[in-house]
C-alpha positions in Angstrom: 94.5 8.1 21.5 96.9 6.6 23.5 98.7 3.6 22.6 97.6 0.2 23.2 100.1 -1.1 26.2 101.0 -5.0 26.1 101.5 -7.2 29.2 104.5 -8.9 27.7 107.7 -6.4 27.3 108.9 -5.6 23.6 112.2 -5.3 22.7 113.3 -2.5 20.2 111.8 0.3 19.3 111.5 -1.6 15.8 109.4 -4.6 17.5 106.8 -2.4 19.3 106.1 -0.4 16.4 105.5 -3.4 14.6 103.3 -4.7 17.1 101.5 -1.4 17.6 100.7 -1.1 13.7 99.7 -4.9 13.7 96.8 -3.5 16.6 96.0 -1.1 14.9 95.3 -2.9 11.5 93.5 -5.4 13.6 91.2 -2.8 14.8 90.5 -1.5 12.1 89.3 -4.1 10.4 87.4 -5.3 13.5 85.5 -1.6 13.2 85.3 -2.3 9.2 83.8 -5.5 9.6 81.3 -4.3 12.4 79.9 -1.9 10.1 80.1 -3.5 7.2 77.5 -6.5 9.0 75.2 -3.4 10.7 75.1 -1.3 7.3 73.7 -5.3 5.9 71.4 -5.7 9.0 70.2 -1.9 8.9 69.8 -2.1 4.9 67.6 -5.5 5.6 65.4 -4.2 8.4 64.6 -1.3 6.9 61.8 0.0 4.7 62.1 -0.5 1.0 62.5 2.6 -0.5 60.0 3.7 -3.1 61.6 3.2 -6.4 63.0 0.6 -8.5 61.3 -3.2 -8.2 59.2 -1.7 -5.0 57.6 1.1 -6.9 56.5 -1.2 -9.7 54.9 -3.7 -7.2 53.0 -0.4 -5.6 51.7 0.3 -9.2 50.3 -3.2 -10.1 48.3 -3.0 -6.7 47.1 0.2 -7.8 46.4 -0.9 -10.9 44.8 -4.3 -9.7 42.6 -1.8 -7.4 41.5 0.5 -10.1 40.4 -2.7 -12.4 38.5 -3.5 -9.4 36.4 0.1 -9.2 35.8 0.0 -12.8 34.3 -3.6 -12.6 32.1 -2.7 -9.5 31.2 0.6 -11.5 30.2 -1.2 -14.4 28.3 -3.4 -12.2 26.3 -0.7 -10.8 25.3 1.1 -13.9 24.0 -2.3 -15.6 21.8 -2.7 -12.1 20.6 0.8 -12.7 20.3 0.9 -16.6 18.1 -2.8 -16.2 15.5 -0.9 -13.2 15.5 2.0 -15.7 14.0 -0.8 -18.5 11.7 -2.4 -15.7 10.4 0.8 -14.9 9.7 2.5 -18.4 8.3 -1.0 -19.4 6.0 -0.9 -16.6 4.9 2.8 -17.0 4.0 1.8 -21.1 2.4 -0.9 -19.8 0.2 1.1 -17.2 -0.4 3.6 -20.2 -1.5 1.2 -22.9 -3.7 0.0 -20.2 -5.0 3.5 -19.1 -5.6 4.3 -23.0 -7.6 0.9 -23.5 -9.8 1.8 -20.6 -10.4 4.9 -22.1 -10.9 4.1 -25.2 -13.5 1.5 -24.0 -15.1 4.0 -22.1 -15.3 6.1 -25.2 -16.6 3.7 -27.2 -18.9 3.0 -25.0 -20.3 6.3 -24.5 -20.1 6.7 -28.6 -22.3 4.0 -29.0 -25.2 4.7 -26.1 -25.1 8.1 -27.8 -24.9 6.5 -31.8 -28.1 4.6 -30.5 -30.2 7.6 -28.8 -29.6 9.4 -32.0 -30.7 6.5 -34.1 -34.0 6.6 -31.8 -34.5 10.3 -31.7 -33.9 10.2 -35.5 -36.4 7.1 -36.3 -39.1 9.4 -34.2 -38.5 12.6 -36.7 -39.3 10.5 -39.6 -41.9 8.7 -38.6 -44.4 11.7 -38.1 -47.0 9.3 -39.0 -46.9 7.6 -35.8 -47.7 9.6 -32.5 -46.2 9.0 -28.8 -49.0 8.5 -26.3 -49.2 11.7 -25.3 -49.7 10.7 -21.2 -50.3 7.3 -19.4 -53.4 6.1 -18.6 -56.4 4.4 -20.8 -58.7 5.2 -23.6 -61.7 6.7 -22.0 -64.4 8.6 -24.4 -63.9 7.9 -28.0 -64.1 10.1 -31.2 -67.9 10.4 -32.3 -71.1 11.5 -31.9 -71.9 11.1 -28.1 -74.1 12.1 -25.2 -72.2 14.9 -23.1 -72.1 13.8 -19.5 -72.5 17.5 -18.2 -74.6 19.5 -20.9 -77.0 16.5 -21.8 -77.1 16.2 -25.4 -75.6 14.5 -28.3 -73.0 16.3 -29.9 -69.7 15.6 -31.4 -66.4 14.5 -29.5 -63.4 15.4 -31.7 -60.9 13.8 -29.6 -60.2 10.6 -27.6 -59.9 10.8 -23.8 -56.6 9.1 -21.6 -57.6 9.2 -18.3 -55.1 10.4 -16.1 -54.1 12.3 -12.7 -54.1 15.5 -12.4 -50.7 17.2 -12.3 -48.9 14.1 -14.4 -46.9 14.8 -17.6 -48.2 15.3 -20.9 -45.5 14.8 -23.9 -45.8 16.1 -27.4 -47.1 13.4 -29.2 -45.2 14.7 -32.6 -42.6 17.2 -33.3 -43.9 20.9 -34.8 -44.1 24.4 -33.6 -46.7 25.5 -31.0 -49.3 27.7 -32.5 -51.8 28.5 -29.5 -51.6 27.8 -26.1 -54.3 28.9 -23.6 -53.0 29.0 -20.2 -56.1 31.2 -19.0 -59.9 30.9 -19.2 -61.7 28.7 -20.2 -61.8 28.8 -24.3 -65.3 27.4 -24.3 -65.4 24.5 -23.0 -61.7 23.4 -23.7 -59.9 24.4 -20.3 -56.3 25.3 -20.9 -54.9 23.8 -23.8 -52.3 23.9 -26.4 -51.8 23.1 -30.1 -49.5 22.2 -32.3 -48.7 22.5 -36.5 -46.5 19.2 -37.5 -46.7 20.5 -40.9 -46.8 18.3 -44.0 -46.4 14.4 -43.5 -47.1 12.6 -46.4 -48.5 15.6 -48.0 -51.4 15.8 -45.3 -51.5 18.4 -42.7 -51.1 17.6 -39.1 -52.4 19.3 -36.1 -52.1 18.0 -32.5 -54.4 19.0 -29.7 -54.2 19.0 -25.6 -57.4 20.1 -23.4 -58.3 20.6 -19.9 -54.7 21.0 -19.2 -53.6 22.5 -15.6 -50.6 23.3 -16.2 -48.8 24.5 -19.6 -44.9 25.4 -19.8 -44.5 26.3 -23.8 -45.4 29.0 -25.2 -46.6 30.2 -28.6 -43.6 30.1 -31.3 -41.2 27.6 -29.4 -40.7 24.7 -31.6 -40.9 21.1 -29.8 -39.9 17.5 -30.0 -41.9 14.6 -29.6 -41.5 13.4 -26.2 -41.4 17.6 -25.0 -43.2 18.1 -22.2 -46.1 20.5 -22.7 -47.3 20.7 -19.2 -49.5 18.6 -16.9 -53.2 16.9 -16.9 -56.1 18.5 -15.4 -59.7 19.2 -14.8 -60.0 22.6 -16.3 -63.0 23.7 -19.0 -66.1 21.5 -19.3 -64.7 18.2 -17.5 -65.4 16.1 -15.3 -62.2 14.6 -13.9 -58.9 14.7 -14.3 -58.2 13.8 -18.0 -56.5 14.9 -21.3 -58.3 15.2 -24.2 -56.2 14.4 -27.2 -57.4 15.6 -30.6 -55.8 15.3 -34.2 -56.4 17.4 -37.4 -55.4 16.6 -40.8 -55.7 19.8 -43.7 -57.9 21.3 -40.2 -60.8 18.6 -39.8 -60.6 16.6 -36.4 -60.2 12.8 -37.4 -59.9 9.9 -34.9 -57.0 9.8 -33.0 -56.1 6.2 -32.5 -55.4 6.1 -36.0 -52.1 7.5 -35.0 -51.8 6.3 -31.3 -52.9 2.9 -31.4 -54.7 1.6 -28.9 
């Protein structure tokens, strides 16, 4: 370095030396103070370094932040837990109402079939009283009478229904079927079939059907009344289509309408 020259002269050695250390001190404490205010103003601009009072701020922000999450979290899960409430509350609802239906369905049903039982029932115990055995209306009576195709008197053991051929005719009681003619002529009978109700009121009673055209029981097969036995006709000694209904009690014909009514 060289040394700091001076306009003015200096005298002595002793003189300049003094001045030159004077320089220098000055200098030096120029430089000191220089770096002493840029080490303040570089220390003040700069980034706070993590640590200390900064690091603690960085902590309560994270902490603030977490809080936060946890709230909206919470949040969430009560929205989701109260549609999971809605929903099962709903879905009971739509059950209970599914079941009621059902059950009012079943009911139902319970009780058409309670009554149709209670019918069927009524009509096995009262063997005494027969079901019109097919539609139509009283035509020849039980009795003594002149035959409209062999031209003498002689006995009628049944009572006529006038009918159409092929129609239904029902059982008129329950019992087992214990002839059936589906062929022929049977004297003057056509086809016909008959049935044993066995014992009602200690009596024995038979039912009956002539001049049948079609018959679809057979001999054995136990029926109810209301069965069909087959359809009206013309066959045997007739002379239109008709049934002719006859009832036996202990095996003697005895007026029908005392069972059918008229």
């Amino acid at each position: 370095m060289r040394p700091v020259e001076l306009d003015a002269p200096v005298e002595g050695r002793s003189g300049s030396r003094a001045v030159r250390v004077a320089v220098a001190t000055l200098a030096v404490g120029v430089v000191a103070t220089g770096l002493a205010h840029l080490g303040t103003s570089t220390s003040a601009a700069a980034p706070a370094p993590v640590g200390g009072t900064d690091t603690a701020a960085v902590g309560n922000r994270g902490t603030s932040v977490s809080r936060t999450s946890d709230r909206a979290a919470q949040t969430v899960q009560a929205l989701a837990q109260t549609r999971a409430n809605a929903l099962d509350a709903t879905a009971d609802a739509l059950a209970t109402s599914r079941e009621q239906s059902a059950l009012a369905t079943r009911t139902e049903a319970l009780g058409k079939a309670a009554a149709q039982i209670s019918e069927q029932s009524d009509m096995l115990k009262d063997q005494s009283s027969f079901l019109r055995p097919t539609a139509g209306k009283f035509g020849s009576g039980f009795g003594m009478r002149l035959h409209p195709i062999l031209h003498y008197y002689r006995m009628h053991n049944g009572q006529d229904i006038g009918g159409t051929c092929g129609q239904p005719i029902w059982a008129a009681q329950d019992g087992k079927v214990t002839k059936v003619v589906p062929t022929g002529y049977n004297g003057g009978s056509g086809h016909n079939v008959k049935i044993n109700g066995g014992q009602v009121d200690g009596v024995k009673l038979e039912t009956a059907y002539l001049h049948m055209q079609k018959i679809v029981v057979k001999v054995g097969q136990k029926v109810h009344k209301g069965e069909l036995l087959g359809t009206v006709g013309n066959t045997g000694i007739s002379t239109a289509c008709h049934l002719h209904f006859s009832v036996y009690r202990d095996g003697k014909a005895v007026d029908p309408t005392t069972y059918l009514g008229r």
